[in-house]
NULOBA-515773 format. One record per atom (N, C-alpha, C): residue in three letters; x, y, z. Coordinates in steps of 0.2 Angstrom, whole numbers, padded with zeros to 4 digits, always signed. Layout:
ALAXYZ ...
***
This chain:
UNK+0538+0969+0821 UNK+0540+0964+0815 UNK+0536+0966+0809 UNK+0538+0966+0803 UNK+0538+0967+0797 UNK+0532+0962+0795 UNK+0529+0964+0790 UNK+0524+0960+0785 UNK+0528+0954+0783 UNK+0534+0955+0781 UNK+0537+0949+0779 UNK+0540+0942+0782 UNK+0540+0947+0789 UNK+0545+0945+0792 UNK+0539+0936+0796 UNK+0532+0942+0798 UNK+0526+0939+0800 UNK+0526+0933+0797 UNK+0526+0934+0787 UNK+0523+0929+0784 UNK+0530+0924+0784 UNK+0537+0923+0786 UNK+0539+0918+0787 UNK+0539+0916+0793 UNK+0538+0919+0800 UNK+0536+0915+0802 UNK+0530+0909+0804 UNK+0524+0912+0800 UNK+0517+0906+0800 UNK+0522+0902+0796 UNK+0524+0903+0790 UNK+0527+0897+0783 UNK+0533+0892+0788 UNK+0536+0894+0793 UNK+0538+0890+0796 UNK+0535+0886+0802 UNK+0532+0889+0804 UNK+0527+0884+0809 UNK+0522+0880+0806 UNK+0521+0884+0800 UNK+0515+0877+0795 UNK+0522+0870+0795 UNK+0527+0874+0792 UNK+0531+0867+0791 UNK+0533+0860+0795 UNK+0535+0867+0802 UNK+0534+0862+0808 UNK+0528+0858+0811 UNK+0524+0859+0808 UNK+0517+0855+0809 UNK+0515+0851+0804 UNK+0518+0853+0800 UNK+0517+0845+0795 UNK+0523+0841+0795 UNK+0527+0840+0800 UNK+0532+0837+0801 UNK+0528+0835+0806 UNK+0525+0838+0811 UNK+0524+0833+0817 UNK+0517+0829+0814 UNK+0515+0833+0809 UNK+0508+0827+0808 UNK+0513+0822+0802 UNK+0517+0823+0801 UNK+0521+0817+0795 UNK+0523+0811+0802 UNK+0525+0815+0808 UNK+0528+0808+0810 UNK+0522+0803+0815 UNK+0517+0808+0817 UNK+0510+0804+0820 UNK+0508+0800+0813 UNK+0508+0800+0808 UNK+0505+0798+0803 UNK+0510+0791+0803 UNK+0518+0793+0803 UNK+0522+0787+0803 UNK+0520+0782+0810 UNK+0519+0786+0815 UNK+0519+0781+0823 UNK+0512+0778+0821 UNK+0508+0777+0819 UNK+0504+0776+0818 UNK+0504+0770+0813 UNK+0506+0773+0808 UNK+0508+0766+0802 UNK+0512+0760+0803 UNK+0516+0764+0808 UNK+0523+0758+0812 UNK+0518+0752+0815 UNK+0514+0756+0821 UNK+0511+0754+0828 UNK+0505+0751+0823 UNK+0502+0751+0817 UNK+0499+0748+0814 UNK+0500+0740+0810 UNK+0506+0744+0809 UNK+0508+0734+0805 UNK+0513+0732+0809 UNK+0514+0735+0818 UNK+0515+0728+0821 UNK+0510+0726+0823 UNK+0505+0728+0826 UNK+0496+0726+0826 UNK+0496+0720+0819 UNK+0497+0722+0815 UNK+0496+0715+0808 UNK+0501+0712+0809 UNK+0505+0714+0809 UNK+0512+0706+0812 UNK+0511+0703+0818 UNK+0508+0706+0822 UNK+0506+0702+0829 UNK+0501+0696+0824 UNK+0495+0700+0823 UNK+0489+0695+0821 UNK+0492+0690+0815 UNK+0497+0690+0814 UNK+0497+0687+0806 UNK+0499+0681+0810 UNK+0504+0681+0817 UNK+0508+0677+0821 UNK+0503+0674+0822 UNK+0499+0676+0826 UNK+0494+0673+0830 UNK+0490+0667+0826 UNK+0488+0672+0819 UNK+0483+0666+0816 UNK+0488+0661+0812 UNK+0494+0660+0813 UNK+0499+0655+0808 UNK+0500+0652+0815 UNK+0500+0655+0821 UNK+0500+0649+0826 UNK+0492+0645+0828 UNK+0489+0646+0827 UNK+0484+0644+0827 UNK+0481+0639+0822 UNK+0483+0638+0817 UNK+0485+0634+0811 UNK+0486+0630+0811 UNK+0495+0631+0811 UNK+0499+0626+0813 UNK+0496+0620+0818 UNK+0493+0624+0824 UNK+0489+0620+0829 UNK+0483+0614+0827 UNK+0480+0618+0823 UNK+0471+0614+0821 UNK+0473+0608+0818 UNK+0471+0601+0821 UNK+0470+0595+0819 UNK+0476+0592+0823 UNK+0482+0594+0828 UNK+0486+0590+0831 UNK+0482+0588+0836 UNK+0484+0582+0838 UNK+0482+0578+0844 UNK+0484+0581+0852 UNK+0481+0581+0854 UNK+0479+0585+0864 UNK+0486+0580+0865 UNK+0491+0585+0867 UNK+0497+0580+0871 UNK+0492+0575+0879 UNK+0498+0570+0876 UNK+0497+0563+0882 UNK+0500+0564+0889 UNK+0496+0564+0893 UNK+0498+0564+0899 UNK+0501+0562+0901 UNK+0508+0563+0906 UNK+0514+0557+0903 UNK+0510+0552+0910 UNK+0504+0549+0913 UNK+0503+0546+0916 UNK+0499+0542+0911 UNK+0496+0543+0907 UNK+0493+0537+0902 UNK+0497+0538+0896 UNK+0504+0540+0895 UNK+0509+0537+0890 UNK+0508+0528+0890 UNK+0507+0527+0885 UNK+0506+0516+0885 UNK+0518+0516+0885 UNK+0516+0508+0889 UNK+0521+0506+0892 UNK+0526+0504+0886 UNK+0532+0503+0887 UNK+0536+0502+0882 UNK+0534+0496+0879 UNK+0537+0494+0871 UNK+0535+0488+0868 UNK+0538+0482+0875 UNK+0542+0482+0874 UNK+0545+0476+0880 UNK+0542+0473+0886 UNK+0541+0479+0891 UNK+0535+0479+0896 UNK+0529+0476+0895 UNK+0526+0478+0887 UNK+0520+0473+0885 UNK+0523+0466+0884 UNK+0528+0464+0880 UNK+0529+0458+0880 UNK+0530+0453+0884 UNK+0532+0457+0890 UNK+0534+0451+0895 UNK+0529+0449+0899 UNK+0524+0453+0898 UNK+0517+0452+0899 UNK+0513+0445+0900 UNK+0516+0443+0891 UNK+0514+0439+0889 UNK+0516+0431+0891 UNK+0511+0427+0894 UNK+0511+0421+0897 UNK+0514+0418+0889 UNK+0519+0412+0890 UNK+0521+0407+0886 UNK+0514+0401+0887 UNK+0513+0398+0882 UNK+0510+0394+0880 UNK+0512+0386+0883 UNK+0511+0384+0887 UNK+0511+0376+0890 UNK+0513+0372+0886 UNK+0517+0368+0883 UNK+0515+0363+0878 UNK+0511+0357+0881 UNK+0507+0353+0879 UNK+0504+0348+0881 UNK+0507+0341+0881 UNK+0506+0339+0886 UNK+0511+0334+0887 UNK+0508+0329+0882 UNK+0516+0324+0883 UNK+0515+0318+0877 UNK+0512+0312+0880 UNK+0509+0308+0878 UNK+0510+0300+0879 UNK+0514+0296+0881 UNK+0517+0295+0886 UNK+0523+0288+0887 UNK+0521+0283+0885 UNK+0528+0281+0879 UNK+0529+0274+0876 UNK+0526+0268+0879 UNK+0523+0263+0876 UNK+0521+0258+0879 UNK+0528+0256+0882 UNK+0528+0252+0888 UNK+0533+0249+0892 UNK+0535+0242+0888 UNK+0530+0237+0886 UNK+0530+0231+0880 UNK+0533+0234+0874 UNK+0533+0238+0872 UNK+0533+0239+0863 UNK+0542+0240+0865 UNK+0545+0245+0867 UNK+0550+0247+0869 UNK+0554+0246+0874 UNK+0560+0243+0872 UNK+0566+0238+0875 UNK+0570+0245+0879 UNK+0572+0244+0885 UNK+0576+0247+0889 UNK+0585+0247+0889 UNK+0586+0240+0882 UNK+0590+0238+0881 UNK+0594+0240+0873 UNK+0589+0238+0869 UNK+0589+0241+0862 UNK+0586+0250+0860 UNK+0581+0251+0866 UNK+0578+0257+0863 UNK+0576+0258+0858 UNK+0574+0253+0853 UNK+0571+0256+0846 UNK+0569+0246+0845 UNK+0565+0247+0839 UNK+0564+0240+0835 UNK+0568+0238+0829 UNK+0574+0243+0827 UNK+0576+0239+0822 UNK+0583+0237+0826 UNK+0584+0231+0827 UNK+0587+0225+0829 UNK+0588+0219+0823 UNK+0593+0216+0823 UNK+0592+0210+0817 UNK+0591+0205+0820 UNK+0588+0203+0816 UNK+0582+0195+0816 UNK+0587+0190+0813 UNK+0594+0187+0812 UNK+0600+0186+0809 UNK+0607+0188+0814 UNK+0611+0183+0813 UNK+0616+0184+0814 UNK+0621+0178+0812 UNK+0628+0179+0815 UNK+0634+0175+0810 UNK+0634+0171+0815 UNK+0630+0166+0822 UNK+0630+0163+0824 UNK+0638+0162+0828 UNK+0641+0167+0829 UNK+0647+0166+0835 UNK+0643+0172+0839 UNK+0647+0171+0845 UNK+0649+0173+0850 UNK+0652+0178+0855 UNK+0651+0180+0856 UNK+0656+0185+0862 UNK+0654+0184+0870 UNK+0658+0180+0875 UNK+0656+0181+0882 UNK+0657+0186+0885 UNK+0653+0188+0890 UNK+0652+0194+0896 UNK+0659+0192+0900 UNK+0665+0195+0901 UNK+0672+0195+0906 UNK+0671+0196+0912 UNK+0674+0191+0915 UNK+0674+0191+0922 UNK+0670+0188+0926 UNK+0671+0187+0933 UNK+0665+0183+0937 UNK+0661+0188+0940 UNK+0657+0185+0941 UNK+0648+0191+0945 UNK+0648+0188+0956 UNK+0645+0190+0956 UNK+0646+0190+0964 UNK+0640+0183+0966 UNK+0643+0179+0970 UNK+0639+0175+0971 UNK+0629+0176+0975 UNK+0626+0173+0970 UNK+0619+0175+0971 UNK+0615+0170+0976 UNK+0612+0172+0979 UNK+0610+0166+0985 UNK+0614+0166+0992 UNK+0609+0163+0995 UNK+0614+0162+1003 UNK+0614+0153+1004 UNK+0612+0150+1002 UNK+0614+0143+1004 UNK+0610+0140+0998 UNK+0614+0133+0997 UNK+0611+0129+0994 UNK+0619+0127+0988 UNK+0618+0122+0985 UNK+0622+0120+0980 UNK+0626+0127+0974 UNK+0631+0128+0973 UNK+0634+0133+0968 UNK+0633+0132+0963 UNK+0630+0136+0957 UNK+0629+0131+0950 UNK+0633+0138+0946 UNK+0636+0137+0943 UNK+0640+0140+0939 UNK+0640+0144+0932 UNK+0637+0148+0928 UNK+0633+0150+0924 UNK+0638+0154+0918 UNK+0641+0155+0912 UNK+0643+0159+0907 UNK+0637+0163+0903 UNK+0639+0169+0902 UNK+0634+0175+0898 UNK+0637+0175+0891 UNK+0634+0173+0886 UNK+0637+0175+0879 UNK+0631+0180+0872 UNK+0635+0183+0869 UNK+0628+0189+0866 UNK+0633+0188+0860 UNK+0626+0184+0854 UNK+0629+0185+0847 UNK+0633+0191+0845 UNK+0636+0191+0839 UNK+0642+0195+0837 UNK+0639+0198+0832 UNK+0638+0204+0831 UNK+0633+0208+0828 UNK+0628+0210+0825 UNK+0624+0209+0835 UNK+0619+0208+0837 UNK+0614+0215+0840 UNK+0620+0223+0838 UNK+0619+0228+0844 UNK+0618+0228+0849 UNK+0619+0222+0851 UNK+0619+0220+0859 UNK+0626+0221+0865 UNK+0628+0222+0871 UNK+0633+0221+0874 UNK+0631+0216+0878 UNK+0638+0211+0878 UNK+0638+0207+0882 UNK+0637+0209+0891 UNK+0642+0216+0892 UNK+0644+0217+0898 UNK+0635+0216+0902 UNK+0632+0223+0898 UNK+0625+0224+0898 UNK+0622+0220+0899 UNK+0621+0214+0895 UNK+0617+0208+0896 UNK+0618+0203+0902 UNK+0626+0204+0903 UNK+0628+0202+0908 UNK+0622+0203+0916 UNK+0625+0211+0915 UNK+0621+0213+0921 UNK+0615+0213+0924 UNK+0612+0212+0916 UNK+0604+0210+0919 UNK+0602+0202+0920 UNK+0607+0199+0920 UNK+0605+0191+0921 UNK+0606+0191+0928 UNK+0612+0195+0931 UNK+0615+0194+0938 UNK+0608+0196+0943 UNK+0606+0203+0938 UNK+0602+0207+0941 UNK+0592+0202+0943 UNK+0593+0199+0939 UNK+0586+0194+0939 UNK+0587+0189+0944 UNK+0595+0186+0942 UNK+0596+0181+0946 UNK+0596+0181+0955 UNK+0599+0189+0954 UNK+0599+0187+0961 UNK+0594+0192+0966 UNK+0588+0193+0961 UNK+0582+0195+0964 UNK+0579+0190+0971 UNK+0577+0191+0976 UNK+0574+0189+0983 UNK+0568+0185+0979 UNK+0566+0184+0974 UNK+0558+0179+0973 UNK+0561+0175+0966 UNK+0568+0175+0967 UNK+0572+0171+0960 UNK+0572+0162+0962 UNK+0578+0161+0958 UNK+0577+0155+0959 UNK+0580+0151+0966 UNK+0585+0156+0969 UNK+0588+0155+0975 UNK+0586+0156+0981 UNK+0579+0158+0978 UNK+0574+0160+0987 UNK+0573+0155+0991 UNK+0572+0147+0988 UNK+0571+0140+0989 UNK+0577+0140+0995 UNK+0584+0143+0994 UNK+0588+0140+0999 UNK+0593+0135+0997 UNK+0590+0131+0991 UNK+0593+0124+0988 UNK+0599+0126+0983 UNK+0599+0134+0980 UNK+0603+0134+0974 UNK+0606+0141+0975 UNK+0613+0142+0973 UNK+0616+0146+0974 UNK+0618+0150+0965 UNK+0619+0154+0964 UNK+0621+0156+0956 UNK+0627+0161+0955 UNK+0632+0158+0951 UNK+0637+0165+0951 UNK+0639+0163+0944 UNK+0640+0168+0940 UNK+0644+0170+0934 UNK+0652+0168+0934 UNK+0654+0164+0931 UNK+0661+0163+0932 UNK+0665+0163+0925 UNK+0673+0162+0925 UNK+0674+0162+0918 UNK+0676+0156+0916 UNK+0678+0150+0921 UNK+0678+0144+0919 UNK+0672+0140+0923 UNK+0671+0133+0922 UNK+0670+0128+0924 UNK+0662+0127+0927 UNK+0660+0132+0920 UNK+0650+0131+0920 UNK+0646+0126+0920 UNK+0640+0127+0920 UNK+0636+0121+0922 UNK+0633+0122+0914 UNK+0632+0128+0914 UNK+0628+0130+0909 UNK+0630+0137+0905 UNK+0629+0139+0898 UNK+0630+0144+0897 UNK+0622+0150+0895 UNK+0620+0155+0895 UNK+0615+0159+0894 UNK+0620+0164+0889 UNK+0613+0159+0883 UNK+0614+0164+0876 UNK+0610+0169+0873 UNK+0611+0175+0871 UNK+0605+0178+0869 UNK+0609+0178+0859 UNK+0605+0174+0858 UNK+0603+0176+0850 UNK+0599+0178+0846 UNK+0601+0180+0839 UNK+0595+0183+0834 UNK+0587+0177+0834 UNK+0584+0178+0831 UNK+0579+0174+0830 UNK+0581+0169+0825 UNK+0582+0171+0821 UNK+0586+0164+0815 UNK+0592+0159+0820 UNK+0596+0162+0822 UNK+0602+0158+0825 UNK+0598+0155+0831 UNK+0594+0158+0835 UNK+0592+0153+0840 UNK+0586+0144+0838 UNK+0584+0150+0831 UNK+0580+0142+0830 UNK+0585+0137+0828 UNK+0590+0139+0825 UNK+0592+0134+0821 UNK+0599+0130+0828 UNK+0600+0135+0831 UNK+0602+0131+0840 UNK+0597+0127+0842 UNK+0589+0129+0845 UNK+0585+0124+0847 UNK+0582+0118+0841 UNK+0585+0119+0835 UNK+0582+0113+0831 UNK+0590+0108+0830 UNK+0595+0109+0834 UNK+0598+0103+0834 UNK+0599+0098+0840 UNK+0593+0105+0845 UNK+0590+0097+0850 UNK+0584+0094+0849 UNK+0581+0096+0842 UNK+0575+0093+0840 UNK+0570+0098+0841 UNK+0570+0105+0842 UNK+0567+0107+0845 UNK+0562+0112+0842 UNK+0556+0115+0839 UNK+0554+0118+0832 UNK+0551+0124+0838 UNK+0556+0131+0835 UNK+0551+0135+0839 UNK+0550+0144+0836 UNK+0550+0142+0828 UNK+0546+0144+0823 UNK+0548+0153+0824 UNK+0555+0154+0825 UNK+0559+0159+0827 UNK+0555+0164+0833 UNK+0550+0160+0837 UNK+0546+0164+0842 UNK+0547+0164+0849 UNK+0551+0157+0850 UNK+0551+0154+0858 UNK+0558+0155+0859 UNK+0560+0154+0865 UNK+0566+0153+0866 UNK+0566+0146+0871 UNK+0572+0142+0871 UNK+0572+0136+0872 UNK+0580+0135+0879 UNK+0577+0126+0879 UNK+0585+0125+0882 UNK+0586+0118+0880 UNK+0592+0117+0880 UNK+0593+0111+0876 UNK+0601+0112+0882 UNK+0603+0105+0882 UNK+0607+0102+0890 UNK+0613+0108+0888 UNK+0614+0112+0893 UNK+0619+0115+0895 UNK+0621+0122+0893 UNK+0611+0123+0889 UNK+0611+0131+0885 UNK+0604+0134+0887 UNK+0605+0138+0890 UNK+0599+0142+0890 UNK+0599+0147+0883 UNK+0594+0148+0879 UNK+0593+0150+0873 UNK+0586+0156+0874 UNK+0590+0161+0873 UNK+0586+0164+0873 UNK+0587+0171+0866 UNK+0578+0171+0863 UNK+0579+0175+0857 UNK+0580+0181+0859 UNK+0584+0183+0855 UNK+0585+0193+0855 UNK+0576+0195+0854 UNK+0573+0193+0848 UNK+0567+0196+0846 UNK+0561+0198+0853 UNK+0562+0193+0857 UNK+0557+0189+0864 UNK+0561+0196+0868 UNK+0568+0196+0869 UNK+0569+0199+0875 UNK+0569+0205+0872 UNK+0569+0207+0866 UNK+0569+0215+0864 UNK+0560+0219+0865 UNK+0554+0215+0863 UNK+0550+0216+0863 UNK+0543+0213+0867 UNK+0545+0208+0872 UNK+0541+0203+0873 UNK+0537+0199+0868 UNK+0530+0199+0870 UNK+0527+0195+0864 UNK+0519+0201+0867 UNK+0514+0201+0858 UNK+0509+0206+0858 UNK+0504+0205+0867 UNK+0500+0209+0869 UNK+0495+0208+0872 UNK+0497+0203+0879 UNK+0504+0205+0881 UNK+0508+0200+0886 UNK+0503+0203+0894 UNK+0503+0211+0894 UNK+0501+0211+0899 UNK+0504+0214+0904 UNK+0508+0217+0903 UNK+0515+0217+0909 UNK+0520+0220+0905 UNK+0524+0224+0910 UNK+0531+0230+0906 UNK+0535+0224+0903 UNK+0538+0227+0898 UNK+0546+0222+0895 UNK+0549+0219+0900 UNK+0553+0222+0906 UNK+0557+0218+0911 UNK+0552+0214+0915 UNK+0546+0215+0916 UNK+0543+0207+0919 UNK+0543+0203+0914 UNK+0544+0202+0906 UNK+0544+0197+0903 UNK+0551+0196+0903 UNK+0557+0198+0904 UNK+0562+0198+0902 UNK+0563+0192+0907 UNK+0562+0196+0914 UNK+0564+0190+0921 UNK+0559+0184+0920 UNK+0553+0186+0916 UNK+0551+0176+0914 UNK+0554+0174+0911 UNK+0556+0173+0904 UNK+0559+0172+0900 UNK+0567+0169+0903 UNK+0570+0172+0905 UNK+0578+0168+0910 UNK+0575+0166+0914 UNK+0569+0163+0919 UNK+0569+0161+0924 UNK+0563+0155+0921 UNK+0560+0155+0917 UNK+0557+0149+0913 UNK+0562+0146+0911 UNK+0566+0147+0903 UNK+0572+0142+0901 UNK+0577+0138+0908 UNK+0579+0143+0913 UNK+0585+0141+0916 UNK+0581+0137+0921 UNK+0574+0137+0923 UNK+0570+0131+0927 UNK+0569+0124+0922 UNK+0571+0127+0915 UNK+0571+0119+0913 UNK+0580+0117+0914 UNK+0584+0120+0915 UNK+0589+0117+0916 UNK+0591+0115+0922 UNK+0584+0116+0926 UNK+0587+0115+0932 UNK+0583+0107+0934 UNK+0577+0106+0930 UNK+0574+0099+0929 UNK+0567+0099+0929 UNK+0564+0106+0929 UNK+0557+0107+0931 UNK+0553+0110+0923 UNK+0548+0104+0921 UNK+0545+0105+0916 UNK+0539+0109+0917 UNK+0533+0110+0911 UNK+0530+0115+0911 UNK+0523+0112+0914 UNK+0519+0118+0917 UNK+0514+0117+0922 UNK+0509+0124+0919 UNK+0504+0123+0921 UNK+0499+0126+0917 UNK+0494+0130+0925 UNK+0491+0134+0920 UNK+0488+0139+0925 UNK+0482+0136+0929 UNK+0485+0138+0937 UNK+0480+0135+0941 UNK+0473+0135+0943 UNK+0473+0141+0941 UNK+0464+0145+0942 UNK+0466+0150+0937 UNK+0457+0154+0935 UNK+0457+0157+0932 UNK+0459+0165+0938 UNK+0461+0170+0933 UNK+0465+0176+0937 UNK+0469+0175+0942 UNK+0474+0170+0943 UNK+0479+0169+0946 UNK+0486+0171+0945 UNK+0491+0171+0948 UNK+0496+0172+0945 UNK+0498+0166+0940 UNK+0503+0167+0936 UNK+0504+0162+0933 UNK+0509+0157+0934 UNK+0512+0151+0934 UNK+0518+0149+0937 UNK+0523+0151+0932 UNK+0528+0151+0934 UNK+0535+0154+0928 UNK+0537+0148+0924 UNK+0534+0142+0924 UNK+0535+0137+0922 UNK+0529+0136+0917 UNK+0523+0141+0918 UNK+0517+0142+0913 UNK+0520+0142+0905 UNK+0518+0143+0899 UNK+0521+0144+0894 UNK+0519+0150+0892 UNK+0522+0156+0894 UNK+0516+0162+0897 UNK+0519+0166+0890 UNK+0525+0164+0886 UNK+0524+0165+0878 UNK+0520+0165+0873 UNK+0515+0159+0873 UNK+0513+0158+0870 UNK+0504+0157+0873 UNK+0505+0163+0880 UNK+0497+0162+0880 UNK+0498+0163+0890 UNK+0492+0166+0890 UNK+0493+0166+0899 UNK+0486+0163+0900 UNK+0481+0158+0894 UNK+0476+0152+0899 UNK+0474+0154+0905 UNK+0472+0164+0906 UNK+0469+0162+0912 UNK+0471+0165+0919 UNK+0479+0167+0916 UNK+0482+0169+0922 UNK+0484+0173+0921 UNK+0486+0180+0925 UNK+0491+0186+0925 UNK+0497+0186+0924 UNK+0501+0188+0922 UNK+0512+0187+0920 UNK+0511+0187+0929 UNK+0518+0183+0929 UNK+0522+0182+0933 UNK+0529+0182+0932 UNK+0534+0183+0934 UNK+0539+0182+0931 UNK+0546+0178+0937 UNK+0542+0177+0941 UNK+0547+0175+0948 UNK+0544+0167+0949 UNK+0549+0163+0951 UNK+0547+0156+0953 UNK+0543+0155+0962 UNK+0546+0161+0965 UNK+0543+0161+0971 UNK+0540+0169+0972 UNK+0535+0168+0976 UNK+0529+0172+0977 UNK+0530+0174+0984 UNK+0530+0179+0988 UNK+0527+0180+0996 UNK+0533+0174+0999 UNK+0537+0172+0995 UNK+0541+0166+1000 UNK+0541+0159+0997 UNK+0534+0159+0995 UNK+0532+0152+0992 UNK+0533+0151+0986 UNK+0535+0144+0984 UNK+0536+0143+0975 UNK+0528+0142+0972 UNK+0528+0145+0969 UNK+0522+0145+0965 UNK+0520+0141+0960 UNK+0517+0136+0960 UNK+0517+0132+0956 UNK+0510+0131+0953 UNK+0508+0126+0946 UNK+0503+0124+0944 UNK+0504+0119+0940 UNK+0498+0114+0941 UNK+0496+0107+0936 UNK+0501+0106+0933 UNK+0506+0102+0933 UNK+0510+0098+0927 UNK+0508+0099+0920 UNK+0511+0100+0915 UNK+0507+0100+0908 UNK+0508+0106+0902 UNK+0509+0105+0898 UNK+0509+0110+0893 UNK+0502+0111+0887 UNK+0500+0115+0888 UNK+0494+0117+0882 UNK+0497+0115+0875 UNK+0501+0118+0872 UNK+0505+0117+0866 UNK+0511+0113+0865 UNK+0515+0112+0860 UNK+0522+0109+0862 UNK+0527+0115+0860 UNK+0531+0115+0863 UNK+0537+0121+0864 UNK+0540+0120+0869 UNK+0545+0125+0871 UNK+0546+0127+0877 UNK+0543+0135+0880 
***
């Protein structure tokens, strides 16, 4: 080989040798900055990461809203007070009623079933002022319903009772408190819109008395209600007023238990256990 020929070929192996150091230089710079792409990942994932909260266990995940709320016990309301039994009518349910009326009438229809087992028939009409907010039928019912209780006035044996539509002995009126006094003052009678009264062939009884009893009576409304019809209709029957026989005794239905019970507890029945119950002849005050 030639001087020259020598010197191209070192000039070509130097070349191919800085070709191969060109491209370890490149492997090297490649394999270098995916080294920094790696790390640059790494520290932006790790970033991203710092200050999030440590995932929840899905065992102590809290329960959905719902779940908590049904949780939740309702509150009792506390119960109320029942009405006094005296203050409130069974019949009116409220105290505005009127103390007035136009002085007619309306009768309960039809006849009631005969009350008692033996003794004389006495024959009875039900009439209830004309607007009154009262029903006759109603009022009806509770007269039959009094009347033909077992400690009524037929327990004697001697008297029998039926509601009929002709040929009374007597009629049972419930009026306002104006119209019954001025009923019971045309048999002379002064009972200061408070009592209720009987005069020949009317038992007269105030709407105000049967809607509310009277204050401090002592006793639910319907035990005043069965005094009240069973005192008046004992004076139509011929039995005047008797007074309380002992202190804390029952009282006699013939008591003036209106205007005072002197000593003795409400009664509302003529007979007791069987027995007529009675007391001393005599009125404390004058009325019925």
């Amino acid at each position: 080989m030639t001087r020259n020929g020598t010197r191209a070929a070192a000039a070509a192996d130097a070349r191919a040798e800085r070709r191969l150091e060109m491209m370890r230089r490149r492997r090297r710079t490649v394999t270098l900055v995916m080294l920094l792409v790696a790390a640059s990942l790494v520290t932006v994932d790790f970033v991203r990461g710092l200050g999030k909260p440590d995932p929840v266990p899905a065992a102590a995940e809290p329960k959905p809203a719902v779940t908590q709320q049904a949780e939740i016990k309702p509150v009792e309301p506390k119960p109320q007070p029942e009405p006094s039994t005296v203050a409130v009518s069974p019949v009116a349910g409220a105290q505005s009623y009127p103390r007035s009326g136009p002085g007619t009438f309306s009768y309960a229809p039809g006849a009631g079933p005969i009350l008692g087992k033996s003794g004389k028939l006495r024959g009875f009409k039900v009439a209830v002022e004309n607007e009154s907010q009262q029903d006759a039928v109603a009022f009806a019912a509770e007269v039959d319903k009094i009347f033909g209780d077992a400690r009524g006035w037929t327990a004697g044996g001697d008297v029998r009772l039926q509601r009929v539509v002709a040929g009374e002995e007597f009629v049972i009126y419930l009026a306002t408190e104006a119209t019954s006094e001025k009923m019971c003052a045309e048999g002379g009678l002064k009972t200061d819109r408070l009592t209720s009264c009987r005069l020949g062939g009317k038992v007269i009884i105030n709407l105000s008395r049967w809607l509310t009893a009277v204050p401090d009576y002592g006793a639910p409304l319907p035990v005043y209600q069965a005094y009240v019809l069973n005192h008046e209709t004992g004076h139509q029957f011929g039995f005047g007023h008797e007074r309380c026989p002992a202190a804390g005794s029952l009282g006699p239905v013939m008591l003036q238990q209106t205007l005072g019970m002197y000593g003795c507890t409400p009664n509302a029945w003529p007979y007791v256990d069987g027995r007529r119950l009675t007391g001393p002849p005599g009125s404390y005050t004058p009325g019925n």
